[in-house]
C-alpha positions as CSV (number, residue, x, y, z in Angstrom):
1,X,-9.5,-23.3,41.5
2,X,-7.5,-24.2,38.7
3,X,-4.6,-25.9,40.1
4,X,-6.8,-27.6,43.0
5,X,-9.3,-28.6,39.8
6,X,-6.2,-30.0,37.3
7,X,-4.6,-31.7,40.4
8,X,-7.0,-33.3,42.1
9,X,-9.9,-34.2,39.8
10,X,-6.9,-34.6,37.0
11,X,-5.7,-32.6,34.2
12,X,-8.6,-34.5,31.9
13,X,-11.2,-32.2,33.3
14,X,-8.5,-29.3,32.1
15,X,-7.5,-28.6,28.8
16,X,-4.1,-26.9,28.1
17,X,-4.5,-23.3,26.7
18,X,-3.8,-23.2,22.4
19,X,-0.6,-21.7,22.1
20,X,-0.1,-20.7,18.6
21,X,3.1,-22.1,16.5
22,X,2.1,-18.6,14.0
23,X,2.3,-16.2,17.0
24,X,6.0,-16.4,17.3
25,X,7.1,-14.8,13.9
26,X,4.6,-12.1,14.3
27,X,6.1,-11.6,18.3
28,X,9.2,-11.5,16.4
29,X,7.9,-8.7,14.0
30,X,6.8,-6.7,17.2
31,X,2.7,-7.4,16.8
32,X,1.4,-6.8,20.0
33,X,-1.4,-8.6,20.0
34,X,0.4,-12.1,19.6
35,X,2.7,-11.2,22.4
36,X,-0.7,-9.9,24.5
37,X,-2.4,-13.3,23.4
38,X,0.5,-15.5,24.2
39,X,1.3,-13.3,27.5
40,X,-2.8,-14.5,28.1
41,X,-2.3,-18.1,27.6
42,X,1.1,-18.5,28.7
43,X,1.5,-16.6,31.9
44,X,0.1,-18.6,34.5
45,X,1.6,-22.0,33.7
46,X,5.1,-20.2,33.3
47,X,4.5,-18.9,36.9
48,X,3.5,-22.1,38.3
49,X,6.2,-23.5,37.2
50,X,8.6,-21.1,38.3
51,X,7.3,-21.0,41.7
52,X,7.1,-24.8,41.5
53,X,11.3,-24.6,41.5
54,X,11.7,-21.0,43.1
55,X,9.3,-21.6,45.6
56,X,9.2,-17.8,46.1
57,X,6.1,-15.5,44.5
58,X,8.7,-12.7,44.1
59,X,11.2,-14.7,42.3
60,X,8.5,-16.7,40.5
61,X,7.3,-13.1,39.2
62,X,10.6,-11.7,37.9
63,X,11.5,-15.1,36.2
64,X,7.7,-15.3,34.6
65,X,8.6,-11.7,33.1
66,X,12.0,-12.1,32.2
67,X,10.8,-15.3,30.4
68,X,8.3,-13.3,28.4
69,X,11.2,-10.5,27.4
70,X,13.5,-13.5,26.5
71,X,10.7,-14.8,24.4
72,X,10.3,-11.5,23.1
73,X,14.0,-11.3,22.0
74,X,14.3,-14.9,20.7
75,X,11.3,-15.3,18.8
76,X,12.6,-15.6,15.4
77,X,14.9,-18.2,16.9
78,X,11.5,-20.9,17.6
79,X,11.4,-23.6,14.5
80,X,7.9,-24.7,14.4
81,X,7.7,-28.1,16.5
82,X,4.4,-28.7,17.7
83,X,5.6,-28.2,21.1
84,X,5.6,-24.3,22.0
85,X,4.9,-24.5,25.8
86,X,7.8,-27.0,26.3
87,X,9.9,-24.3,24.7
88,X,8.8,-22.0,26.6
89,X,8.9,-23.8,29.6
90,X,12.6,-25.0,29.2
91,X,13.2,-20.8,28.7
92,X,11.3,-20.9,31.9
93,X,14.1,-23.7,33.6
94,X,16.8,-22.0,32.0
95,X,16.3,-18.9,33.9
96,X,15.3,-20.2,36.9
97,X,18.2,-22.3,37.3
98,X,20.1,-19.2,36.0
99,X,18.5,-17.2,39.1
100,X,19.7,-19.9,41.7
101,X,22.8,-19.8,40.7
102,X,22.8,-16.1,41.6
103,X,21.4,-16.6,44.7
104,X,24.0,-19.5,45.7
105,X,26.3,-16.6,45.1
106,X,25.0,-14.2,47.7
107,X,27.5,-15.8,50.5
108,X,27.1,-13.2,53.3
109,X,22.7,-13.3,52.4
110,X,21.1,-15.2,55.7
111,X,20.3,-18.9,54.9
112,X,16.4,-17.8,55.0
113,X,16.7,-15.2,52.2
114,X,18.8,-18.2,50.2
115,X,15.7,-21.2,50.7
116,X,12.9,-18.7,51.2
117,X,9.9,-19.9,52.5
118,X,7.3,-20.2,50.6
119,X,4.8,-17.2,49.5
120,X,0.9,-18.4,48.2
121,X,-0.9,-15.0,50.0
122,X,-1.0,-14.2,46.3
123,X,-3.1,-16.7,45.6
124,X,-6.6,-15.5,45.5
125,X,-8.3,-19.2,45.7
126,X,-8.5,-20.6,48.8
127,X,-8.3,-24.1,47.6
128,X,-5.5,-23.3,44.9
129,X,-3.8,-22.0,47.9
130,X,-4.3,-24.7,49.7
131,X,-3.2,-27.4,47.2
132,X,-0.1,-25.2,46.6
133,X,1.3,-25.0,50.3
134,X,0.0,-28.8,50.4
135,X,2.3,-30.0,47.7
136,X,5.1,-27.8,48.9
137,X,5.0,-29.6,52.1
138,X,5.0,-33.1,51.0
139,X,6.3,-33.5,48.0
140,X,9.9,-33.3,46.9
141,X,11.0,-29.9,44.7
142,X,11.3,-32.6,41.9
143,X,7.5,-33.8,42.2
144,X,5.9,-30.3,42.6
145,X,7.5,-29.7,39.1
146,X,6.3,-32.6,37.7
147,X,2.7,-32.3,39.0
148,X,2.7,-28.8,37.6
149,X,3.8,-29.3,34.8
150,X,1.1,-32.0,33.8
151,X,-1.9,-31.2,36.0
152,X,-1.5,-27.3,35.2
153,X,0.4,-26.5,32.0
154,X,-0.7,-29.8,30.4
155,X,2.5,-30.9,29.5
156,X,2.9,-35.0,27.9
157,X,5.1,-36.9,30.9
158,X,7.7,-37.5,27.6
159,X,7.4,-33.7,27.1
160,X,8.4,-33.0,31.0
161,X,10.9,-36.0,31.0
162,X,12.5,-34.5,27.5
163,X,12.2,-31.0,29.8
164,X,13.4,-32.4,32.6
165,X,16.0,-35.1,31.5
166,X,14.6,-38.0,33.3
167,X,13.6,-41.2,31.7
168,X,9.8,-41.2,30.8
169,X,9.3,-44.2,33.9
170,X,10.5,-42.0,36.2
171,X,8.1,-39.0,35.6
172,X,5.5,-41.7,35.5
173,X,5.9,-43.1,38.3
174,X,6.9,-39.5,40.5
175,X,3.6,-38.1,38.8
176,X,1.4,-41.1,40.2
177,X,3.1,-41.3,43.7
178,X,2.8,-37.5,43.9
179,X,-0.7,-37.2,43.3
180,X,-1.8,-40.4,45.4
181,X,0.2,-38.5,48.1
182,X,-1.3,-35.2,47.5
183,X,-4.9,-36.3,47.5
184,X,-4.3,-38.1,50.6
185,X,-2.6,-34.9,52.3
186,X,-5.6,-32.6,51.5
187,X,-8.4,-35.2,52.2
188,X,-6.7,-35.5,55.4
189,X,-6.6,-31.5,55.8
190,X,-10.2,-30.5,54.5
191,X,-11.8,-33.4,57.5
């Protein structure tokens, strides 16, 4: 219900979890609990938006984990900004770019296994699900990551254009289309 609740009745009815600045040089010190509390708060955005690019729950998975063992290894590198999701989530990018790459590299792999299709069975909410597969279907690979990154990990549009590299119109204006469109789509499909 999350993603159907930040998407369609907007990300003002959801708050963005409280990712500590302070757990980062304890993570780096190897306290658990910080990692355990950040995995908590962390985990589900970082997936979204994964899956939002991968567009594969598998893929999405091992991406979400290497980008907590990357975090793990390069805590001590974070400088205090304010911003720890959007460094998080531009780990998040990195390594899912990273992964396609790879999988552009598999030349004899059957087109299918190269642009899988995509997996929500995961998804235990029927209307996440739903608003998932929706946005998949009509919105560009560009928009679903913009969407996500706003309606479910809360991001500021400056934060996903700075993430992105797109001037702060743009997301605007992608953000606002996409959602217009999405609404529409799933009005259309719960009639």
């Amino acid at each position: 219900m999350l993603i159907y609740t930040a998407v369609i009745e907007g990300p003002a009815k959801w708050s963005a979890p409280a990712l500590e600045e302070a757990w980062f040089p304890l993570i780096a010190e190897g306290d658990a609990a910080a990692f355990r509390a950040l995995y908590a708060l962390a985990s589900e955005s970082i997936y979204a938006f994964a899956l939002s690019i991968l567009r594969s729950r598998e893929d999405a998975e091992d991406v979400m984990q290497d980008t907590f063992l990357k975090i793990r290894s390069a805590a001590h590198l974070y400088r205090p900004m304010g911003k720890p999701m959007a460094w998080i989530l531009r780990i998040t990018r990195n390594l899912c770019l990273m992964h396609l790459r790879q999988r552009k590299h598999l030349a004899d792999a059957p087109p299918e296994e190269l642009c899988p299709a995509i997996d929500t069975d995961e998804i235990g909410d029927l209307e996440d699900r739903l608003t998932l597969e929706t946005a998949f279907r009509c919105l560009t690979e560009q928009e679903v990551q913009i969407v996500m990154l706003h309606a479910v990990s809360g991001m500021k549009h400056q934060e996903i254009a700075d993430l992105l590299e797109m001037p702060l119109s743009t997301v605007l204006s992608k953000y606002h289309r996409s959602l217009r469109r999405l609404r529409a789509r799933l009005e259309e499909q719960l009639r």
